[in-house]
N, C-alpha and C positions, 0 to 999 in steps of 0.2 A: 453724579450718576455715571454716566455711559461716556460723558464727553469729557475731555482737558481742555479750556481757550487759554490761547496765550497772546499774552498785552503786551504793547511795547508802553512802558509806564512814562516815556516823554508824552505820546501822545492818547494813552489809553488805545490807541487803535489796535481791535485784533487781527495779530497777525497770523496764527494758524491755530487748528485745531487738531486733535488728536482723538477717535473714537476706535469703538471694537471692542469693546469690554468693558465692564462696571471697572469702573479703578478706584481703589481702597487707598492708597498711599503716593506721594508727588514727592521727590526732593531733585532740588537743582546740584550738580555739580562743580560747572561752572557757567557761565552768562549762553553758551550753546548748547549743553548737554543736560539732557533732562532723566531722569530715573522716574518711571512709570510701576508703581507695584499694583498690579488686576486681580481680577478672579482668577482668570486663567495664566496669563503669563506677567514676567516684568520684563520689560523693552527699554531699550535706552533710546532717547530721539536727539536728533539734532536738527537743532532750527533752523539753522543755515540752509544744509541740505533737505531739509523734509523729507526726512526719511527713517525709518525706527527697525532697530536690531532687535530680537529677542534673543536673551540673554539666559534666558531658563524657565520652567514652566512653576505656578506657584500650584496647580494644581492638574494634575492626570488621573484619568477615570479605569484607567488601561492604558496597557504599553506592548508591542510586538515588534519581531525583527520584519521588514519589511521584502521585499522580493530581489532586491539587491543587498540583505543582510544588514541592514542600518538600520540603528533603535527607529522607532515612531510611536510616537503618543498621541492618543486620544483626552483631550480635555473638557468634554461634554457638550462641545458647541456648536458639533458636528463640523468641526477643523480638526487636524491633525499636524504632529507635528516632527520635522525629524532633527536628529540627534548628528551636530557635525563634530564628529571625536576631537580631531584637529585644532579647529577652533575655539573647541568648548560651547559652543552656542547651537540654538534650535532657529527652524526655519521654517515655518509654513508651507504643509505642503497641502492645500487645499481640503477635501473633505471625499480622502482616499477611502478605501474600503477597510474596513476593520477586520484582523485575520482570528479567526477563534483558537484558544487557548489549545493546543494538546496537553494533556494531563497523564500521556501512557506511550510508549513505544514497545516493540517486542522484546527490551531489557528491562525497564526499569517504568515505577508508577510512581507520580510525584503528587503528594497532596500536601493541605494543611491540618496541624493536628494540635491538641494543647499543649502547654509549656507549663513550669511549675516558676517560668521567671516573668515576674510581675513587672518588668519594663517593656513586655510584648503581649500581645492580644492575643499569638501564636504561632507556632514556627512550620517553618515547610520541610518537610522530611520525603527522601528519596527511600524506594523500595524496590531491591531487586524482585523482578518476576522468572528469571529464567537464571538455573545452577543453583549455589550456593545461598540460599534466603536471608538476606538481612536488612535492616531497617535504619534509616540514619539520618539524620539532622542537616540540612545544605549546611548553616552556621551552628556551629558547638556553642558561640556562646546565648544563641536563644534559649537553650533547654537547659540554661545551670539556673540551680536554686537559688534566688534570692532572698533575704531575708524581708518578711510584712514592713512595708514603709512605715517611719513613724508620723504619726497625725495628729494634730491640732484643730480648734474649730474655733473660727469669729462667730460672736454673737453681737447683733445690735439692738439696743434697748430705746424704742421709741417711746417715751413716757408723755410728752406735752408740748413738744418741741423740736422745730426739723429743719433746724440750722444747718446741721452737720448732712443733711441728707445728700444732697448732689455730691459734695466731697466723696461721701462713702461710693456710693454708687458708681462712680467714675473710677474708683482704685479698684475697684472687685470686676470694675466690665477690664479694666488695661491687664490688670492679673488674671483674668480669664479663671476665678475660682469663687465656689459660692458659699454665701454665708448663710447666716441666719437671723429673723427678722422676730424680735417679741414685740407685739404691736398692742398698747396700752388702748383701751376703750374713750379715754381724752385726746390720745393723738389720731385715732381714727375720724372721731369727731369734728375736730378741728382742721385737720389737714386730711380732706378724704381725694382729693388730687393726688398729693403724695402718696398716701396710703396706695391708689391703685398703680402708681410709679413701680411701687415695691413687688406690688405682688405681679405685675407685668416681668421684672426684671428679671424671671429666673432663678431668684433668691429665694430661702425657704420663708414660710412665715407662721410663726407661733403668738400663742396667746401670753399676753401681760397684764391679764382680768380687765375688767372694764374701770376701772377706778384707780389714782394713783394713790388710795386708801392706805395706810399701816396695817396689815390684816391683823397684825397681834397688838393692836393699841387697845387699850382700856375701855378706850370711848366708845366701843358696841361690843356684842357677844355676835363671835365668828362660830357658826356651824356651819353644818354639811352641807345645808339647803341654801344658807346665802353663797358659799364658792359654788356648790351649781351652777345657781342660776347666776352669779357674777361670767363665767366660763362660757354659758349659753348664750348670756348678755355678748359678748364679746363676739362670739363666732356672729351673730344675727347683724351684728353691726358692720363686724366686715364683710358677711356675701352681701349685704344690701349697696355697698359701696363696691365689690370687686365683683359679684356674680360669682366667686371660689370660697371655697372652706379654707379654716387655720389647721395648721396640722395638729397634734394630738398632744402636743407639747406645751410648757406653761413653769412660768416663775410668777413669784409674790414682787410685786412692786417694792425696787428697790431690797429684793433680795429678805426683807423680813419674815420669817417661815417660822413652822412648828409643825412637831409631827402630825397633828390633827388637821392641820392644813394641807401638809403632801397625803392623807389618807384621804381625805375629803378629795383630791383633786383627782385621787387614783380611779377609785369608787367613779367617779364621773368619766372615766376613761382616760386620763389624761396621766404623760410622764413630765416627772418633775425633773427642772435641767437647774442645777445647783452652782452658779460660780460665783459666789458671797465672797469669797478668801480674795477675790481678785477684782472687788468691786469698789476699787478707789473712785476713778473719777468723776462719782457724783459729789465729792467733796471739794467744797467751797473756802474759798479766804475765811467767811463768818464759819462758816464749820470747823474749821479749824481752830480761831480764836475762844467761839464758844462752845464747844465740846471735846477743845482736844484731841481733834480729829487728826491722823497724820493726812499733810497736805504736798502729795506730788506732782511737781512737773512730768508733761508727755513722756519725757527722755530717762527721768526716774520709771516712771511705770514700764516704758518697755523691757528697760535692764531686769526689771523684777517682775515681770511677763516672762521672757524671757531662762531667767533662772529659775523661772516653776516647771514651765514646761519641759528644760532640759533636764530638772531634778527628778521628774516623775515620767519622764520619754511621752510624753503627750499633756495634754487640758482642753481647760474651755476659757476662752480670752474675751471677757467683755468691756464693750466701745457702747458709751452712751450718746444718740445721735446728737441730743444738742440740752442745756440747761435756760430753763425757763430762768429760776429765784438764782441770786449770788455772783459772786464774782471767781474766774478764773483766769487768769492771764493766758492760759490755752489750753487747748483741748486736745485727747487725746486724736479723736477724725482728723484732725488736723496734719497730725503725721502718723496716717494710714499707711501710707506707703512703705514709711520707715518700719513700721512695724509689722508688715507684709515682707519685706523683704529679711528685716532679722529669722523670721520664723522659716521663710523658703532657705536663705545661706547655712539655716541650722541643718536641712536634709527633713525638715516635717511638710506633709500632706495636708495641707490645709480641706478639710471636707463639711461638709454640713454636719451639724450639733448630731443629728438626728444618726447618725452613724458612727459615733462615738458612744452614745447613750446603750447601742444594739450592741 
């Protein structure tokens, strides 16, 4: 939370503590210097002395020259703080008064305005008001065109099974980027904990019908009216467990479709999200022995993950959370991460299915 203790581990007794801020990150330097990363700032302490430097601010609200001309920031906690050139370091300067912005003098009017470069939100452009009228960019390179990032989208297929769960979840909170969740009406059922883990998390979450059915097996006649009501089945199960809706989105278990199925599911509202071509590893040792299935490792699949999406400048990459039946010596969640960072090294945008499909 709010506090640091620090143990001397001979005798567990604590020997100091450090408070003044939620701290999010602790690493030791060496046996006296400690690195503090907060909400608001990171300090360096030393134990010895008890005493702690701030070293930079991790976060300011506003920033102005103060009445002696020296930066000071505001970091929202009603402290402020000022900027030692020299040093390089900031200093607490208690909870001075905040100067308001001027935005205009009798030459020149400075706002912000949009950019056509997708690495900024927006750029600040200065405008003469007095003589000759022109308009202009503080930095040239906020207002050069960039070219649309290229994007890619995880999908994750919860069928029965939620092995793979925390793994996923833990690589997509450290990569700070979201996926997308098809949630089968068996795994809802069975893991309805999990299930509301998922849809807490920020991640998207789509429908995977209520059944891990073959919709095109022999063994029943698929119409309209049973994907309906499969799709309805499916949303009613997860608001009675989430209290939220699935988004509008939907595959066939295990990717088996027919066009009377994505017609059926349209008719119902619903967009069909298609990555069959890439839908290796649900395949097992016996899958492969007995149907001839090709059977790859993690590291194969990413190569050829990978080589799809650089061949067609984007896709849709699907990770099946975890297998109930069969044997696989590993799994692709397993090396998430690897294959999180292939796709970032590549220069792709990893973004929700659901904006890819748009």
């Amino acid at each position: 939370g709010s506090t640091a203790y620090i143990y001397d581990t001979a005798e567990w007794k604590r020997i100091d503590e450090i408070t003044g801020e939620k701290i999010v990150s602790i690493i030791w330097a060496d046996s006296d210097t400690l690195y503090l990363g907060g909400e608001k700032t990171i300090r360096k302490w030393s134990v010895r002395e008890k005493s702690a430097e701030t070293l930079m601010l991790s976060q300011a609200v506003n920033a102005w020259w103060n009445d002696t001309g020296k930066i000071t920031a505001g970091t929202g906690n009603g402290k402020s703080y000022v900027y030692n050139q020299t040093a390089g370091t900031w200093s607490e300067n208690g909870s001075s008064a905040e100067h308001k912005n001027v935005m205009r003098n009798e030459n020149y009017r400075v706002f912000c305005g949009e950019t056509p470069n997708s690495r900024y939100e927006n750029a600040l452009y200065v405008r003469t008001i007095k003589g000759k009228p022109v308009t202009k960019p503080l930095l040239a390179e906020t207002v050069r065109k960039t070219e649309q990032p290229k994007t890619a989208a995880l999908i994750f297929d919860a069928y029965d099974n939620a092995d793979g769960l925390a793994k996923i979840l833990y690589e997509l909170n450290q990569y700070n980027i979201q996926g997308t969740f098809f949630l089968n009406g068996e795994f809802i059922r069975r893991y309805p904990n999990e299930t509301k883990l998922i849809s807490i998390s920020g991640n998207e979450c789509a429908s995977l019908f209520f059944s891990t059915a073959k919709l095109v097996s022999e063994d029943f006649i698929m119409d309209e009216d049973f994907i309906r009501r499969g799709l309805a089945r499916n949303e009613d199960e997860f608001f009675a467990v989430t209290g939220k809706e699935l988004s509008l989105l939907w595959h066939a278990p295990y990717y088996f479709k027919s066009e009377r199925l994505v017609t059926a599911g349209k008719d119902a509202g619903y967009s069909y999200v298609d990555a069959s071509k890439h839908s290796y590893d649900t395949v097992t040792l016996e899958d492969a022995v007995s149907s001839s299935s090709n059977y790859y490792t993690p590291a194969e699949l990413i190569n050829i993950y990978m080589s799809s999406l650089i061949r067609n400048k984007g896709g849709i990459i699907p990770v099946t959370v975890g297998i109930a039946g069969g044997i696989r010596k590993s799994y692709v969640y397993d090396s998430l991460d690897l294959l999180i960072s292939a796709i970032l090294d590549e220069g792709f945008q990893i973004v929700p299915v659901r904006m890819l499909i748009q």
